[in-house]
N, C-alpha and C positions, 0 to 999 in steps of 0.2 A: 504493500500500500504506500510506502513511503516514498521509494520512486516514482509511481503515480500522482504521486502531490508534490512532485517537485514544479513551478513555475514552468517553466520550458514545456515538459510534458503535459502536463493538467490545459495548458492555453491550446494544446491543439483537438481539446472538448468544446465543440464551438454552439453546443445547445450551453448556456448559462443554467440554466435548472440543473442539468444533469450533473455539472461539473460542480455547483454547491452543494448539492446531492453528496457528491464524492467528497469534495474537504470536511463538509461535518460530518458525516457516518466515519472517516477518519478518525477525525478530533474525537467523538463520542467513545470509540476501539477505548479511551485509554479515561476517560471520564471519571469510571470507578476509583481510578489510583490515586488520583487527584480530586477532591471532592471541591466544588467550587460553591458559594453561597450565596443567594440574594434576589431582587427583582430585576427582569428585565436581562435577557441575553444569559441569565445565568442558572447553571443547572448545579443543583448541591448531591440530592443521591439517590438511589434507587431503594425503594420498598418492596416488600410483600404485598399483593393484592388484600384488603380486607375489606367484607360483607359490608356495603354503605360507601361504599368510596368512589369518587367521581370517575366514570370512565373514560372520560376525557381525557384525565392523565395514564391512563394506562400504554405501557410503551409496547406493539407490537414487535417490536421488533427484538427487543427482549426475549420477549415470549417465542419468536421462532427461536431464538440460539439456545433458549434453556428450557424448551415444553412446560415454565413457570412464567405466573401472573405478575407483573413489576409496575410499580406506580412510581411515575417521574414527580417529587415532591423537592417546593423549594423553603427556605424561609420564611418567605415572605410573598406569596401567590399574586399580588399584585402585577398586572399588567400596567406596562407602559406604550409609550409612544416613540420611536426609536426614528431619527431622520439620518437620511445618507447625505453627504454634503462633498460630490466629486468636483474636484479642479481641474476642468477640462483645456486650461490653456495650453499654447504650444509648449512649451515645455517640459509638460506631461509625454511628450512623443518622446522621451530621451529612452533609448534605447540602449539594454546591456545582455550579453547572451542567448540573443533572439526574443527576449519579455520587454515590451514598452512598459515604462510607469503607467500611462494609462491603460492600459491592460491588467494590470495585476491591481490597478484602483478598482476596475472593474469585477472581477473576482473576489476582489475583499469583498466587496460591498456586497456580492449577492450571496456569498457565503455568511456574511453576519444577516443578512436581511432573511435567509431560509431559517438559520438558528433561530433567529429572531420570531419568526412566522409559528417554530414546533411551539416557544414559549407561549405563546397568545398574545406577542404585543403588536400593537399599530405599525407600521412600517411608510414614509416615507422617504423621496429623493428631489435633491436639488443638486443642478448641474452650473458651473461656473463656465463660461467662456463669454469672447469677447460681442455675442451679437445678443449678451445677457442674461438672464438665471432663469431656466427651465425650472418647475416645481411640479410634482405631482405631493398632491396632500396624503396627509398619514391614514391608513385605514387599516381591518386588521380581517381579513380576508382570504382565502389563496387563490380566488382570482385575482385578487389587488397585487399579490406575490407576481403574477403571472406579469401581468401589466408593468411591474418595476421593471423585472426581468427585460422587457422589452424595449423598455427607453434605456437601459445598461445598454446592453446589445447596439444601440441605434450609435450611442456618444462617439463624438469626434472630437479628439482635441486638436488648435487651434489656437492663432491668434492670443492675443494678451487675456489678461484677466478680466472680467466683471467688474464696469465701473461702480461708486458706491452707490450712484443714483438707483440703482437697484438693490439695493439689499435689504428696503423697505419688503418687499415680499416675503422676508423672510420671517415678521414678524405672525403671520396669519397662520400658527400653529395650532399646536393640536391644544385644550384645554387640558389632558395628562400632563404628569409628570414626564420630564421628556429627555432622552439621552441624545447628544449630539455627534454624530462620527463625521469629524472633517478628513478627507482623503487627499491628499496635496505632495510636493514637494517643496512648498513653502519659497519658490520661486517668485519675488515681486521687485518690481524697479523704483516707486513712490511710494510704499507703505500701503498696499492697497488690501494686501491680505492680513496684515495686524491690525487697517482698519477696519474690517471683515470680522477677529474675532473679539475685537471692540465692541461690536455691534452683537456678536454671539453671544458675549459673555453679560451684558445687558437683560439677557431673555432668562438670565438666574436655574439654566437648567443645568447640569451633568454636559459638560462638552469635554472627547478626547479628537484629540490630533491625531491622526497616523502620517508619519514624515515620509514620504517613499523616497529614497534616494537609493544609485547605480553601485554593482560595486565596485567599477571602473570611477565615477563619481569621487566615492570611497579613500580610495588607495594610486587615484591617481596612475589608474592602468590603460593609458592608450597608447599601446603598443605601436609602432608603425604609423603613426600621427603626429602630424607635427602642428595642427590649428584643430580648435573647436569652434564650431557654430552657435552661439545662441539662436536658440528656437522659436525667441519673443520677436528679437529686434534683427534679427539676420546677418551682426557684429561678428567676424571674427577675429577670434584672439590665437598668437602664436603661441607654441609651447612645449620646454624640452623637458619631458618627464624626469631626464635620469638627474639633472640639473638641479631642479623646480620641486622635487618631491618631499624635501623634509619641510621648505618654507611651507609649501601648499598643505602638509601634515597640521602642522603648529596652525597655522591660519584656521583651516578646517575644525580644528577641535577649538578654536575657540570662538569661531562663528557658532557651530551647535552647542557649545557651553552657555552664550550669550543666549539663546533661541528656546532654550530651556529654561532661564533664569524670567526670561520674559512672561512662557507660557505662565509658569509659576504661579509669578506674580500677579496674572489676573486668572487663578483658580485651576489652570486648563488642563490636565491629562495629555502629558506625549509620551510615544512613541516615536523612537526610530527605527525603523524597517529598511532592509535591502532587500531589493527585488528578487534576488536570490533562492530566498528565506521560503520554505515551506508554507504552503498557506493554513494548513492545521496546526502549524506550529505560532503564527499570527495569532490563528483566534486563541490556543491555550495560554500563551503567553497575554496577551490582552487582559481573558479573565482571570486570569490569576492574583494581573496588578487591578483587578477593581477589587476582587476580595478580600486582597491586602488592603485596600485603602478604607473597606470598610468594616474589616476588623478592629 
């Protein structure tokens, strides 16, 4: 299973259902070892079936692997409202070992958004690019499932970011409680995306970052390249790896030192992710750190 969930392999699942299908029945293989707690995306442990109990939670699929009755029980039963918040700008096309960031934003997303759907929470998506913010509202459905799925599938990224005169729509949420998954590379030339989660962090809900970054990006692996393209402004910069690679180390860790201390400070949940990175391995890791945070 774990070679199957590797990035590279999993993107060439080009039904979206099927392939979040496959990273959480992944991630689920190891659930038990790891018990995670709470509302919302989070699944704590598995029971015995007893007389009076909702069947709703009843997990088939349980029940084919052990010919026993199991009820999926959390802390806290509460449903939320869960929004997907993709950054579709060019950017997003940075490619590393055949996976665009946009590509594996999109896979995050409908992998938390199916988790999301076995829990019973609402499920919406909003797309950032430059001709403005697509939104589908939160509903809790699995047709609505279906319909996310579809506008994932459709995204192109493109062009700069979502100016802020849009981000007014983002106010017209769900009245739940509401967790916020921004997907990005945190790519901006004016502050347009700190003033983005400005305006997120306003709405007083649970917001996490997920950072997508290359791991060429990373480590400053472009082999056989001597300029990079920016993907926004179509600028290129020269560049000699073997030269350039501890300045760009030192710079890098404290560009994302700085980028963390930010989030921080107004409340926000990051992640850094390389495209590399398993995507069962994404969501375990994810819930992990919200259980620790609300331990």
């Amino acid at each position: 299973m774990s070679k199957l969930l590797d990035p590279k392999v999993l993107m060439a699942i080009k039904d979206l259902s099927l392939a979040a299908k496959t990273v959480v029945d992944g991630f689920m293989t190891g659930i038990n070892k790891s018990s995670i707690k709470g509302p919302g995306l989070e699944f704590s442990q598995y029971r015995s079936y007893q007389p009076g109990d909702d069947l709703r939670w009843l997990d088939w699929k349980m029940y084919g692997r052990s010919d026993r009755y199991y009820i999926r029980e959390s802390e806290v039963e509460t449903s939320i409202s869960v929004r997907f918040l993709i950054d579709a700008s060019g950017s997003m096309n940075h490619e590393d070992g055949g996976v665009r960031k946009i590509d594996y934003a999109r896979y995050l997303a409908a992998s938390l958004a199916y988790l999301a759907n076995l829990q019973g929470d609402a499920i919406g998506l909003y797309v950032f690019n430059e001709d403005g913010l697509f939104s589908l509202a939160s509903r809790q459905d699995f047709q609505h499932l279906a319909r996310l799925f579809h506008q994932l599938e459709g995204i192109n990224a493109g062009g700069k970011f979502t100016k802020p005169i849009h981000y007014k729509d983002i106010y017209s949420g769900s009245r739940k409680r509401e967790l916020l998954v921004f997907i990005t590379d945190l790519y901006e030339q004016n502050g347009e995306i700190f003033h983005l989660l400005d305006t997120l962090s306003a709405l007083k809900n649970e917001l996490i970052v997920f950072h997508l970054m290359g791991k060429n990006e990373l480590d400053l692996d472009y082999k056989g390249y001597t300029a990079v393209e920016d993907l926004e402004t179509g600028e290129t910069v020269k560049i000699d790896a073997n030269t350039s690679k501890n300045t760009y180390q030192e710079n890098l860790e404290k560009h994302l030192s700085d980028l963390r201390m930010n989030l921080l400070d107004r409340q926000i949940n990051y992640r850094l992710i390389s495209i590399d990175q398993p995507l069962d391995q994404t969501l375990r890791d994810f819930l992990n750190q919200r259980n620790k945070l609300r331990s």
